[in-house]
C-alpha positions in Angstrom: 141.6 19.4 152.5 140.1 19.8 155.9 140.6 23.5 156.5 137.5 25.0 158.3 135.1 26.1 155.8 131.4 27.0 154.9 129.9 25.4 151.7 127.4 28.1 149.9 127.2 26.8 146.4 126.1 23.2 146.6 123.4 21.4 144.5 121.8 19.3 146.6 120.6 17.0 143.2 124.4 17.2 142.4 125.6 14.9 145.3 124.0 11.9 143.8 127.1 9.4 143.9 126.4 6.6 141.0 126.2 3.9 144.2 123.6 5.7 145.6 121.5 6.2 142.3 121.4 3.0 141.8 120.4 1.6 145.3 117.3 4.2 145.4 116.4 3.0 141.9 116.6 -0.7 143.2 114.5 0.3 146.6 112.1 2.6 144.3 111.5 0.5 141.1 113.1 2.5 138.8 115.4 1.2 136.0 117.8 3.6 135.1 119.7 3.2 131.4 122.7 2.0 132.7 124.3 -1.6 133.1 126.1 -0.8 136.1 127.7 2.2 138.1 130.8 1.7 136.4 128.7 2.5 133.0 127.0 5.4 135.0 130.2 7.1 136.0 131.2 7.0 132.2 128.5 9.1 131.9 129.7 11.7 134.3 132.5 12.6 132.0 130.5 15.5 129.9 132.2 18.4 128.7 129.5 20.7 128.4 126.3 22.2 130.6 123.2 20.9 128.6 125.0 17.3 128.7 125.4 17.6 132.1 121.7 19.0 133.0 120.0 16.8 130.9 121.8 13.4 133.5 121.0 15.5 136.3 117.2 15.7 135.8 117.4 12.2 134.5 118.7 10.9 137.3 116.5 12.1 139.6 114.0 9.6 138.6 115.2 8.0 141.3 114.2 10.3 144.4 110.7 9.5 145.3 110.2 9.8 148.8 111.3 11.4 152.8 113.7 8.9 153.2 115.3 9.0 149.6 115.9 12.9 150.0 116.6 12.3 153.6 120.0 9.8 152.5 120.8 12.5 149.9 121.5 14.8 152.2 123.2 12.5 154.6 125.5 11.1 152.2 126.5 14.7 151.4 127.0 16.0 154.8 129.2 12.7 155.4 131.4 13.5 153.0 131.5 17.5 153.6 132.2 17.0 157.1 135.1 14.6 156.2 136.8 17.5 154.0 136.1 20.5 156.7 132.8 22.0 155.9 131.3 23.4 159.2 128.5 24.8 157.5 126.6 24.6 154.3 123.6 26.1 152.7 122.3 23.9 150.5 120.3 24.5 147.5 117.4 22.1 146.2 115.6 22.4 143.0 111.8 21.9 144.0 110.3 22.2 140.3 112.1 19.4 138.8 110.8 17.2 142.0 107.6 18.4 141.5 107.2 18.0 137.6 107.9 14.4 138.3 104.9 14.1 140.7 106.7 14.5 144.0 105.2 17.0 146.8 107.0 20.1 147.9 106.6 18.3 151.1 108.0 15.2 150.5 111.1 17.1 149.1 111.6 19.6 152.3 110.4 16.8 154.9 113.1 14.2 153.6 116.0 17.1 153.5 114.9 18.1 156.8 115.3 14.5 158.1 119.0 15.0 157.6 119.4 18.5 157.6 117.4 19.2 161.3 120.2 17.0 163.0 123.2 17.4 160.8 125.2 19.2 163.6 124.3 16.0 166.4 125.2 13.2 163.0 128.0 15.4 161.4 128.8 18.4 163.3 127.5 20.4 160.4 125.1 23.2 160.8 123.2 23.6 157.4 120.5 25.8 155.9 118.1 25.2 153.2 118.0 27.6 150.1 115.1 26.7 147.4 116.3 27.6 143.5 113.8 28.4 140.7 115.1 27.1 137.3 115.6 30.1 135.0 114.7 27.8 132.0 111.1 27.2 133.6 108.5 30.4 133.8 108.1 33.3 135.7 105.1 31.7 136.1 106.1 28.7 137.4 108.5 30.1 140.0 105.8 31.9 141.6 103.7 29.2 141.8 107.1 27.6 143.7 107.1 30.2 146.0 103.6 29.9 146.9 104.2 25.9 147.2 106.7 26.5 149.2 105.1 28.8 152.2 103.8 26.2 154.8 107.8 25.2 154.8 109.4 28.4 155.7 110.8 27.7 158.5 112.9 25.1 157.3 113.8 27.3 154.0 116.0 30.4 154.8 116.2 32.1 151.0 115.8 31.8 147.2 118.1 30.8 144.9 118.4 31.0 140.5 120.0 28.2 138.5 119.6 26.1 135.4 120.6 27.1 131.3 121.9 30.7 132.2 122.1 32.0 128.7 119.3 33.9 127.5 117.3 33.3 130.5 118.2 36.9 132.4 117.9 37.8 135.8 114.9 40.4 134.9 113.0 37.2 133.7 112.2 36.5 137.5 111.6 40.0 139.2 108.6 39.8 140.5 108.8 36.2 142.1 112.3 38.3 143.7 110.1 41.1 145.5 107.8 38.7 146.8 110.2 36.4 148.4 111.8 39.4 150.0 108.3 40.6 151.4 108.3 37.1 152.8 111.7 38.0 154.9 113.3 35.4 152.1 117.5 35.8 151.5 118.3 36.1 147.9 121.0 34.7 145.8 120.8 33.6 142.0 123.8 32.2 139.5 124.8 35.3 137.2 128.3 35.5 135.2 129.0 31.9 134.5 127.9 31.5 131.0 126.1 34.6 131.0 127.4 38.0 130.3 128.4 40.3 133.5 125.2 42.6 132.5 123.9 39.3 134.4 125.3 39.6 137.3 124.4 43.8 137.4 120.8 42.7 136.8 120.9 40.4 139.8 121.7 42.5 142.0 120.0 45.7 140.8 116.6 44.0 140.4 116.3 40.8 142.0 118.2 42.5 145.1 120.8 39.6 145.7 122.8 39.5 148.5 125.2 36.9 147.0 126.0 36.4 143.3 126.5 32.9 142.3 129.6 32.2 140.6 130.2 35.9 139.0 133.6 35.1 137.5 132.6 36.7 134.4 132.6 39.9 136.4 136.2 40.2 135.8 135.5 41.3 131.8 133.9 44.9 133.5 136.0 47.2 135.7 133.1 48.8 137.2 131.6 46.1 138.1 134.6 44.7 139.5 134.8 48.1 141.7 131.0 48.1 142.6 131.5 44.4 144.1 134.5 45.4 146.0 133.1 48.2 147.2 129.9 46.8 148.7 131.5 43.3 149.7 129.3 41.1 147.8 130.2 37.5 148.1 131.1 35.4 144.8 130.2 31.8 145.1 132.7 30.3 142.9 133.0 26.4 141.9 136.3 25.9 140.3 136.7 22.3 139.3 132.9 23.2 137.7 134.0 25.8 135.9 136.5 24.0 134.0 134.1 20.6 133.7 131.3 23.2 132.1 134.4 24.6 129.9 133.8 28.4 131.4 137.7 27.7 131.9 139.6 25.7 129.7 142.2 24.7 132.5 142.2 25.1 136.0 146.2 26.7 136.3 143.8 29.7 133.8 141.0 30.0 136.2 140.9 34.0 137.2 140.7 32.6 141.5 144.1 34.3 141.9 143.4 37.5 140.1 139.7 38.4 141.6 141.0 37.9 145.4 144.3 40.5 144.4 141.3 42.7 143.0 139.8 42.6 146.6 136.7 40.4 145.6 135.1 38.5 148.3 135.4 35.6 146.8 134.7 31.6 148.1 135.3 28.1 146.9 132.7 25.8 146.9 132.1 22.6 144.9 128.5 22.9 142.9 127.5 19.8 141.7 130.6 17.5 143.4 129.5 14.4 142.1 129.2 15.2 138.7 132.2 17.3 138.6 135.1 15.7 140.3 135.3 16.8 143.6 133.7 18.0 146.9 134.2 21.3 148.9 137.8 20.3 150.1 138.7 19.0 146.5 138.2 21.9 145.5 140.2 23.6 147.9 143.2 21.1 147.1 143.0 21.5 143.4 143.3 25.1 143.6 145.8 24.8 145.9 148.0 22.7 143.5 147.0 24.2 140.2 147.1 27.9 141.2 150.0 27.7 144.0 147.6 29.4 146.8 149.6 29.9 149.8 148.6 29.1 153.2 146.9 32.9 153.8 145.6 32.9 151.0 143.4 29.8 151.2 142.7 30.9 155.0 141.6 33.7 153.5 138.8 31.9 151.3 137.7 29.8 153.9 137.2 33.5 156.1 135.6 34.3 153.2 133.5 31.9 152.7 132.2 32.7 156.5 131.8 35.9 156.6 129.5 35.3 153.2 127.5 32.7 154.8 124.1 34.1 156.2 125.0 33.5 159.7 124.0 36.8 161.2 121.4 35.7 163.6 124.6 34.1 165.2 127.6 35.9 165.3 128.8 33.7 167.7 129.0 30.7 166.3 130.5 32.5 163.2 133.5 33.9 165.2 134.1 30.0 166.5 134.2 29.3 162.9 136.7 31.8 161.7 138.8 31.1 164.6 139.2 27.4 163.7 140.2 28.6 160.6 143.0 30.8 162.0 143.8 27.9 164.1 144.3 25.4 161.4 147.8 23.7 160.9 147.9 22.8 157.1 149.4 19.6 156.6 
């Protein structure tokens, strides 16, 4: 679907098509496990999260220099822009780059390759958020954080994502206050698998501004009220949530009940290559599956605006929002 929207909940790592794996494996040197791509995409048909993390970080093998991150991100923004993304703020995952004996710099330079002329290529603008993985130390995200300050200007926040259960927001506190001394936006995944004392950790001690997914919020009334009350934005990834098996079956997903709840809710696609679908896939399959009307799917893709962290341009985000209302649905 090409309606107007804003992408905030999208694994860069996620994008990796099996086409493109295996051409960066071929220019790289890297054999992967897998006769073909046809035997590849086999394996993209998990049905549960560790399965699914554990091909993600192996396939990463594969992403070794600039120019490897730098088509990544190109052949993300391609797509996007095909389904009616106008913006997106990306999330990369630096430790599992750097574990594997690739720079910080070689990660940030080869995103920025694409990302720094994304609206000239693709008519995209984009920002950059760095995620910890909750599964790592304290420890290690700090020392993230620190790798990560000669690259500021390219990275507008901090993100939190990885095994969620038994890995709580609390874990990463102090890593939290000192990426907001450093002027950093925060976001972080809370309420997916994890329990909606998650998501009221988050955001009472990391500070978020944005909770990622959150549809487990929906099991606490006050939490329910306290989100609606001070508009915090819920990133959710539908076709994800029913890969990962947080919903058994898309027509169940709670979409429909959260926005008549007044939750400031958006659609976004996660990890699209891995889970069936990019940004405007998403927006179709809810569509179909949960019979959202024409207002109400404007309304996410408002939503999903007004949740972006566009406020050093206000302008551009009113052009946004009224190519959404302008939009003639097919």
């Amino acid at each position: 679907m090409s309606l107007p929207k804003a992408e905030l909940h999208l694994h860069i790592e996620g994008t990796l098509e099996p086409e493109l794996a295996f051409a960066l494996a071929a220019r790289n040197g890297v054999t992967l496990p897998y006769a073909d791509t046809e035997e590849l995409r086999k394996a993209y048909l998990f049905d549960d999260l560790q399965t699914f993390l554990n091909l993600y970080y192996e396939l990463m093998a594969v992403l070794r220099t600039e120019a490897d991150f730098a088509d990544l991100a190109d052949a993300y923004l391609a797509r996007a822009a095909a389904q009616g993304v106008r913006h997106a703020e990306i999330f990369f995952d630096p430790q599992a780059h750097i574990a594997r004996g690739v720079p910080m710099g070689t990660v940030v330079e080869g995103l920025w390759r694409a990302l720094g002329r994304s609206e000239e290529t693709h008519g995209v603008s984009t920002q950059l958020i760095m995620c910890f993985l909750r599964d790592e130390s304290a420890e290690s995200a700090m020392d993230t954080l620190e790798a990560a300050k000669p690259y500021l200007d390219r990275i507008v926040g901090i993100g939190l994502d990885s095994a969620e259960v038994g890995h709580p927001p609390v874990k990463f506190r102090a890593v939290y206050e000192a990426a907001a001394e450093l002027g950093l936006r925060r976001v972080a995944h809370a309420g997916e698998e994890g329990p909606p004392a998650y998501i009221t950790e988050a955001l009472d001690l990391l500070g978020v501004e944005r909770v990622d997914h959150g549809l487990r919020c929906m099991e606490d009334p006050e939490l329910v009220e306290r989100l609606v009350r001070d508009r915090v934005p819920l990133t959710l990834c539908p076709l994800s949530n029913v890969r990962l098996r947080a919903v058994d079956v898309l027509a169940e997903h709670p979409l429909p009940a959260m926005l008549d709840a007044g939750l400031l809710c958006t659609v976004n696609s996660d990890d699209p290559a891995y889970f069936g679908g990019y940004a405007g896939d998403n927006f179709h399959a809810v569509r179909e599956a949960l019979g959202l009307g024409e207002e109400r799917l404007r309304e996410l893709a408002r939503n999903s605006f007004e949740a972006s962290f566009l406020e050093h341009d206000e302008e551009r985000r009113a052009r946004y929002i009224a190519e959404v209302e302008a939009y003639e649905f097919p």
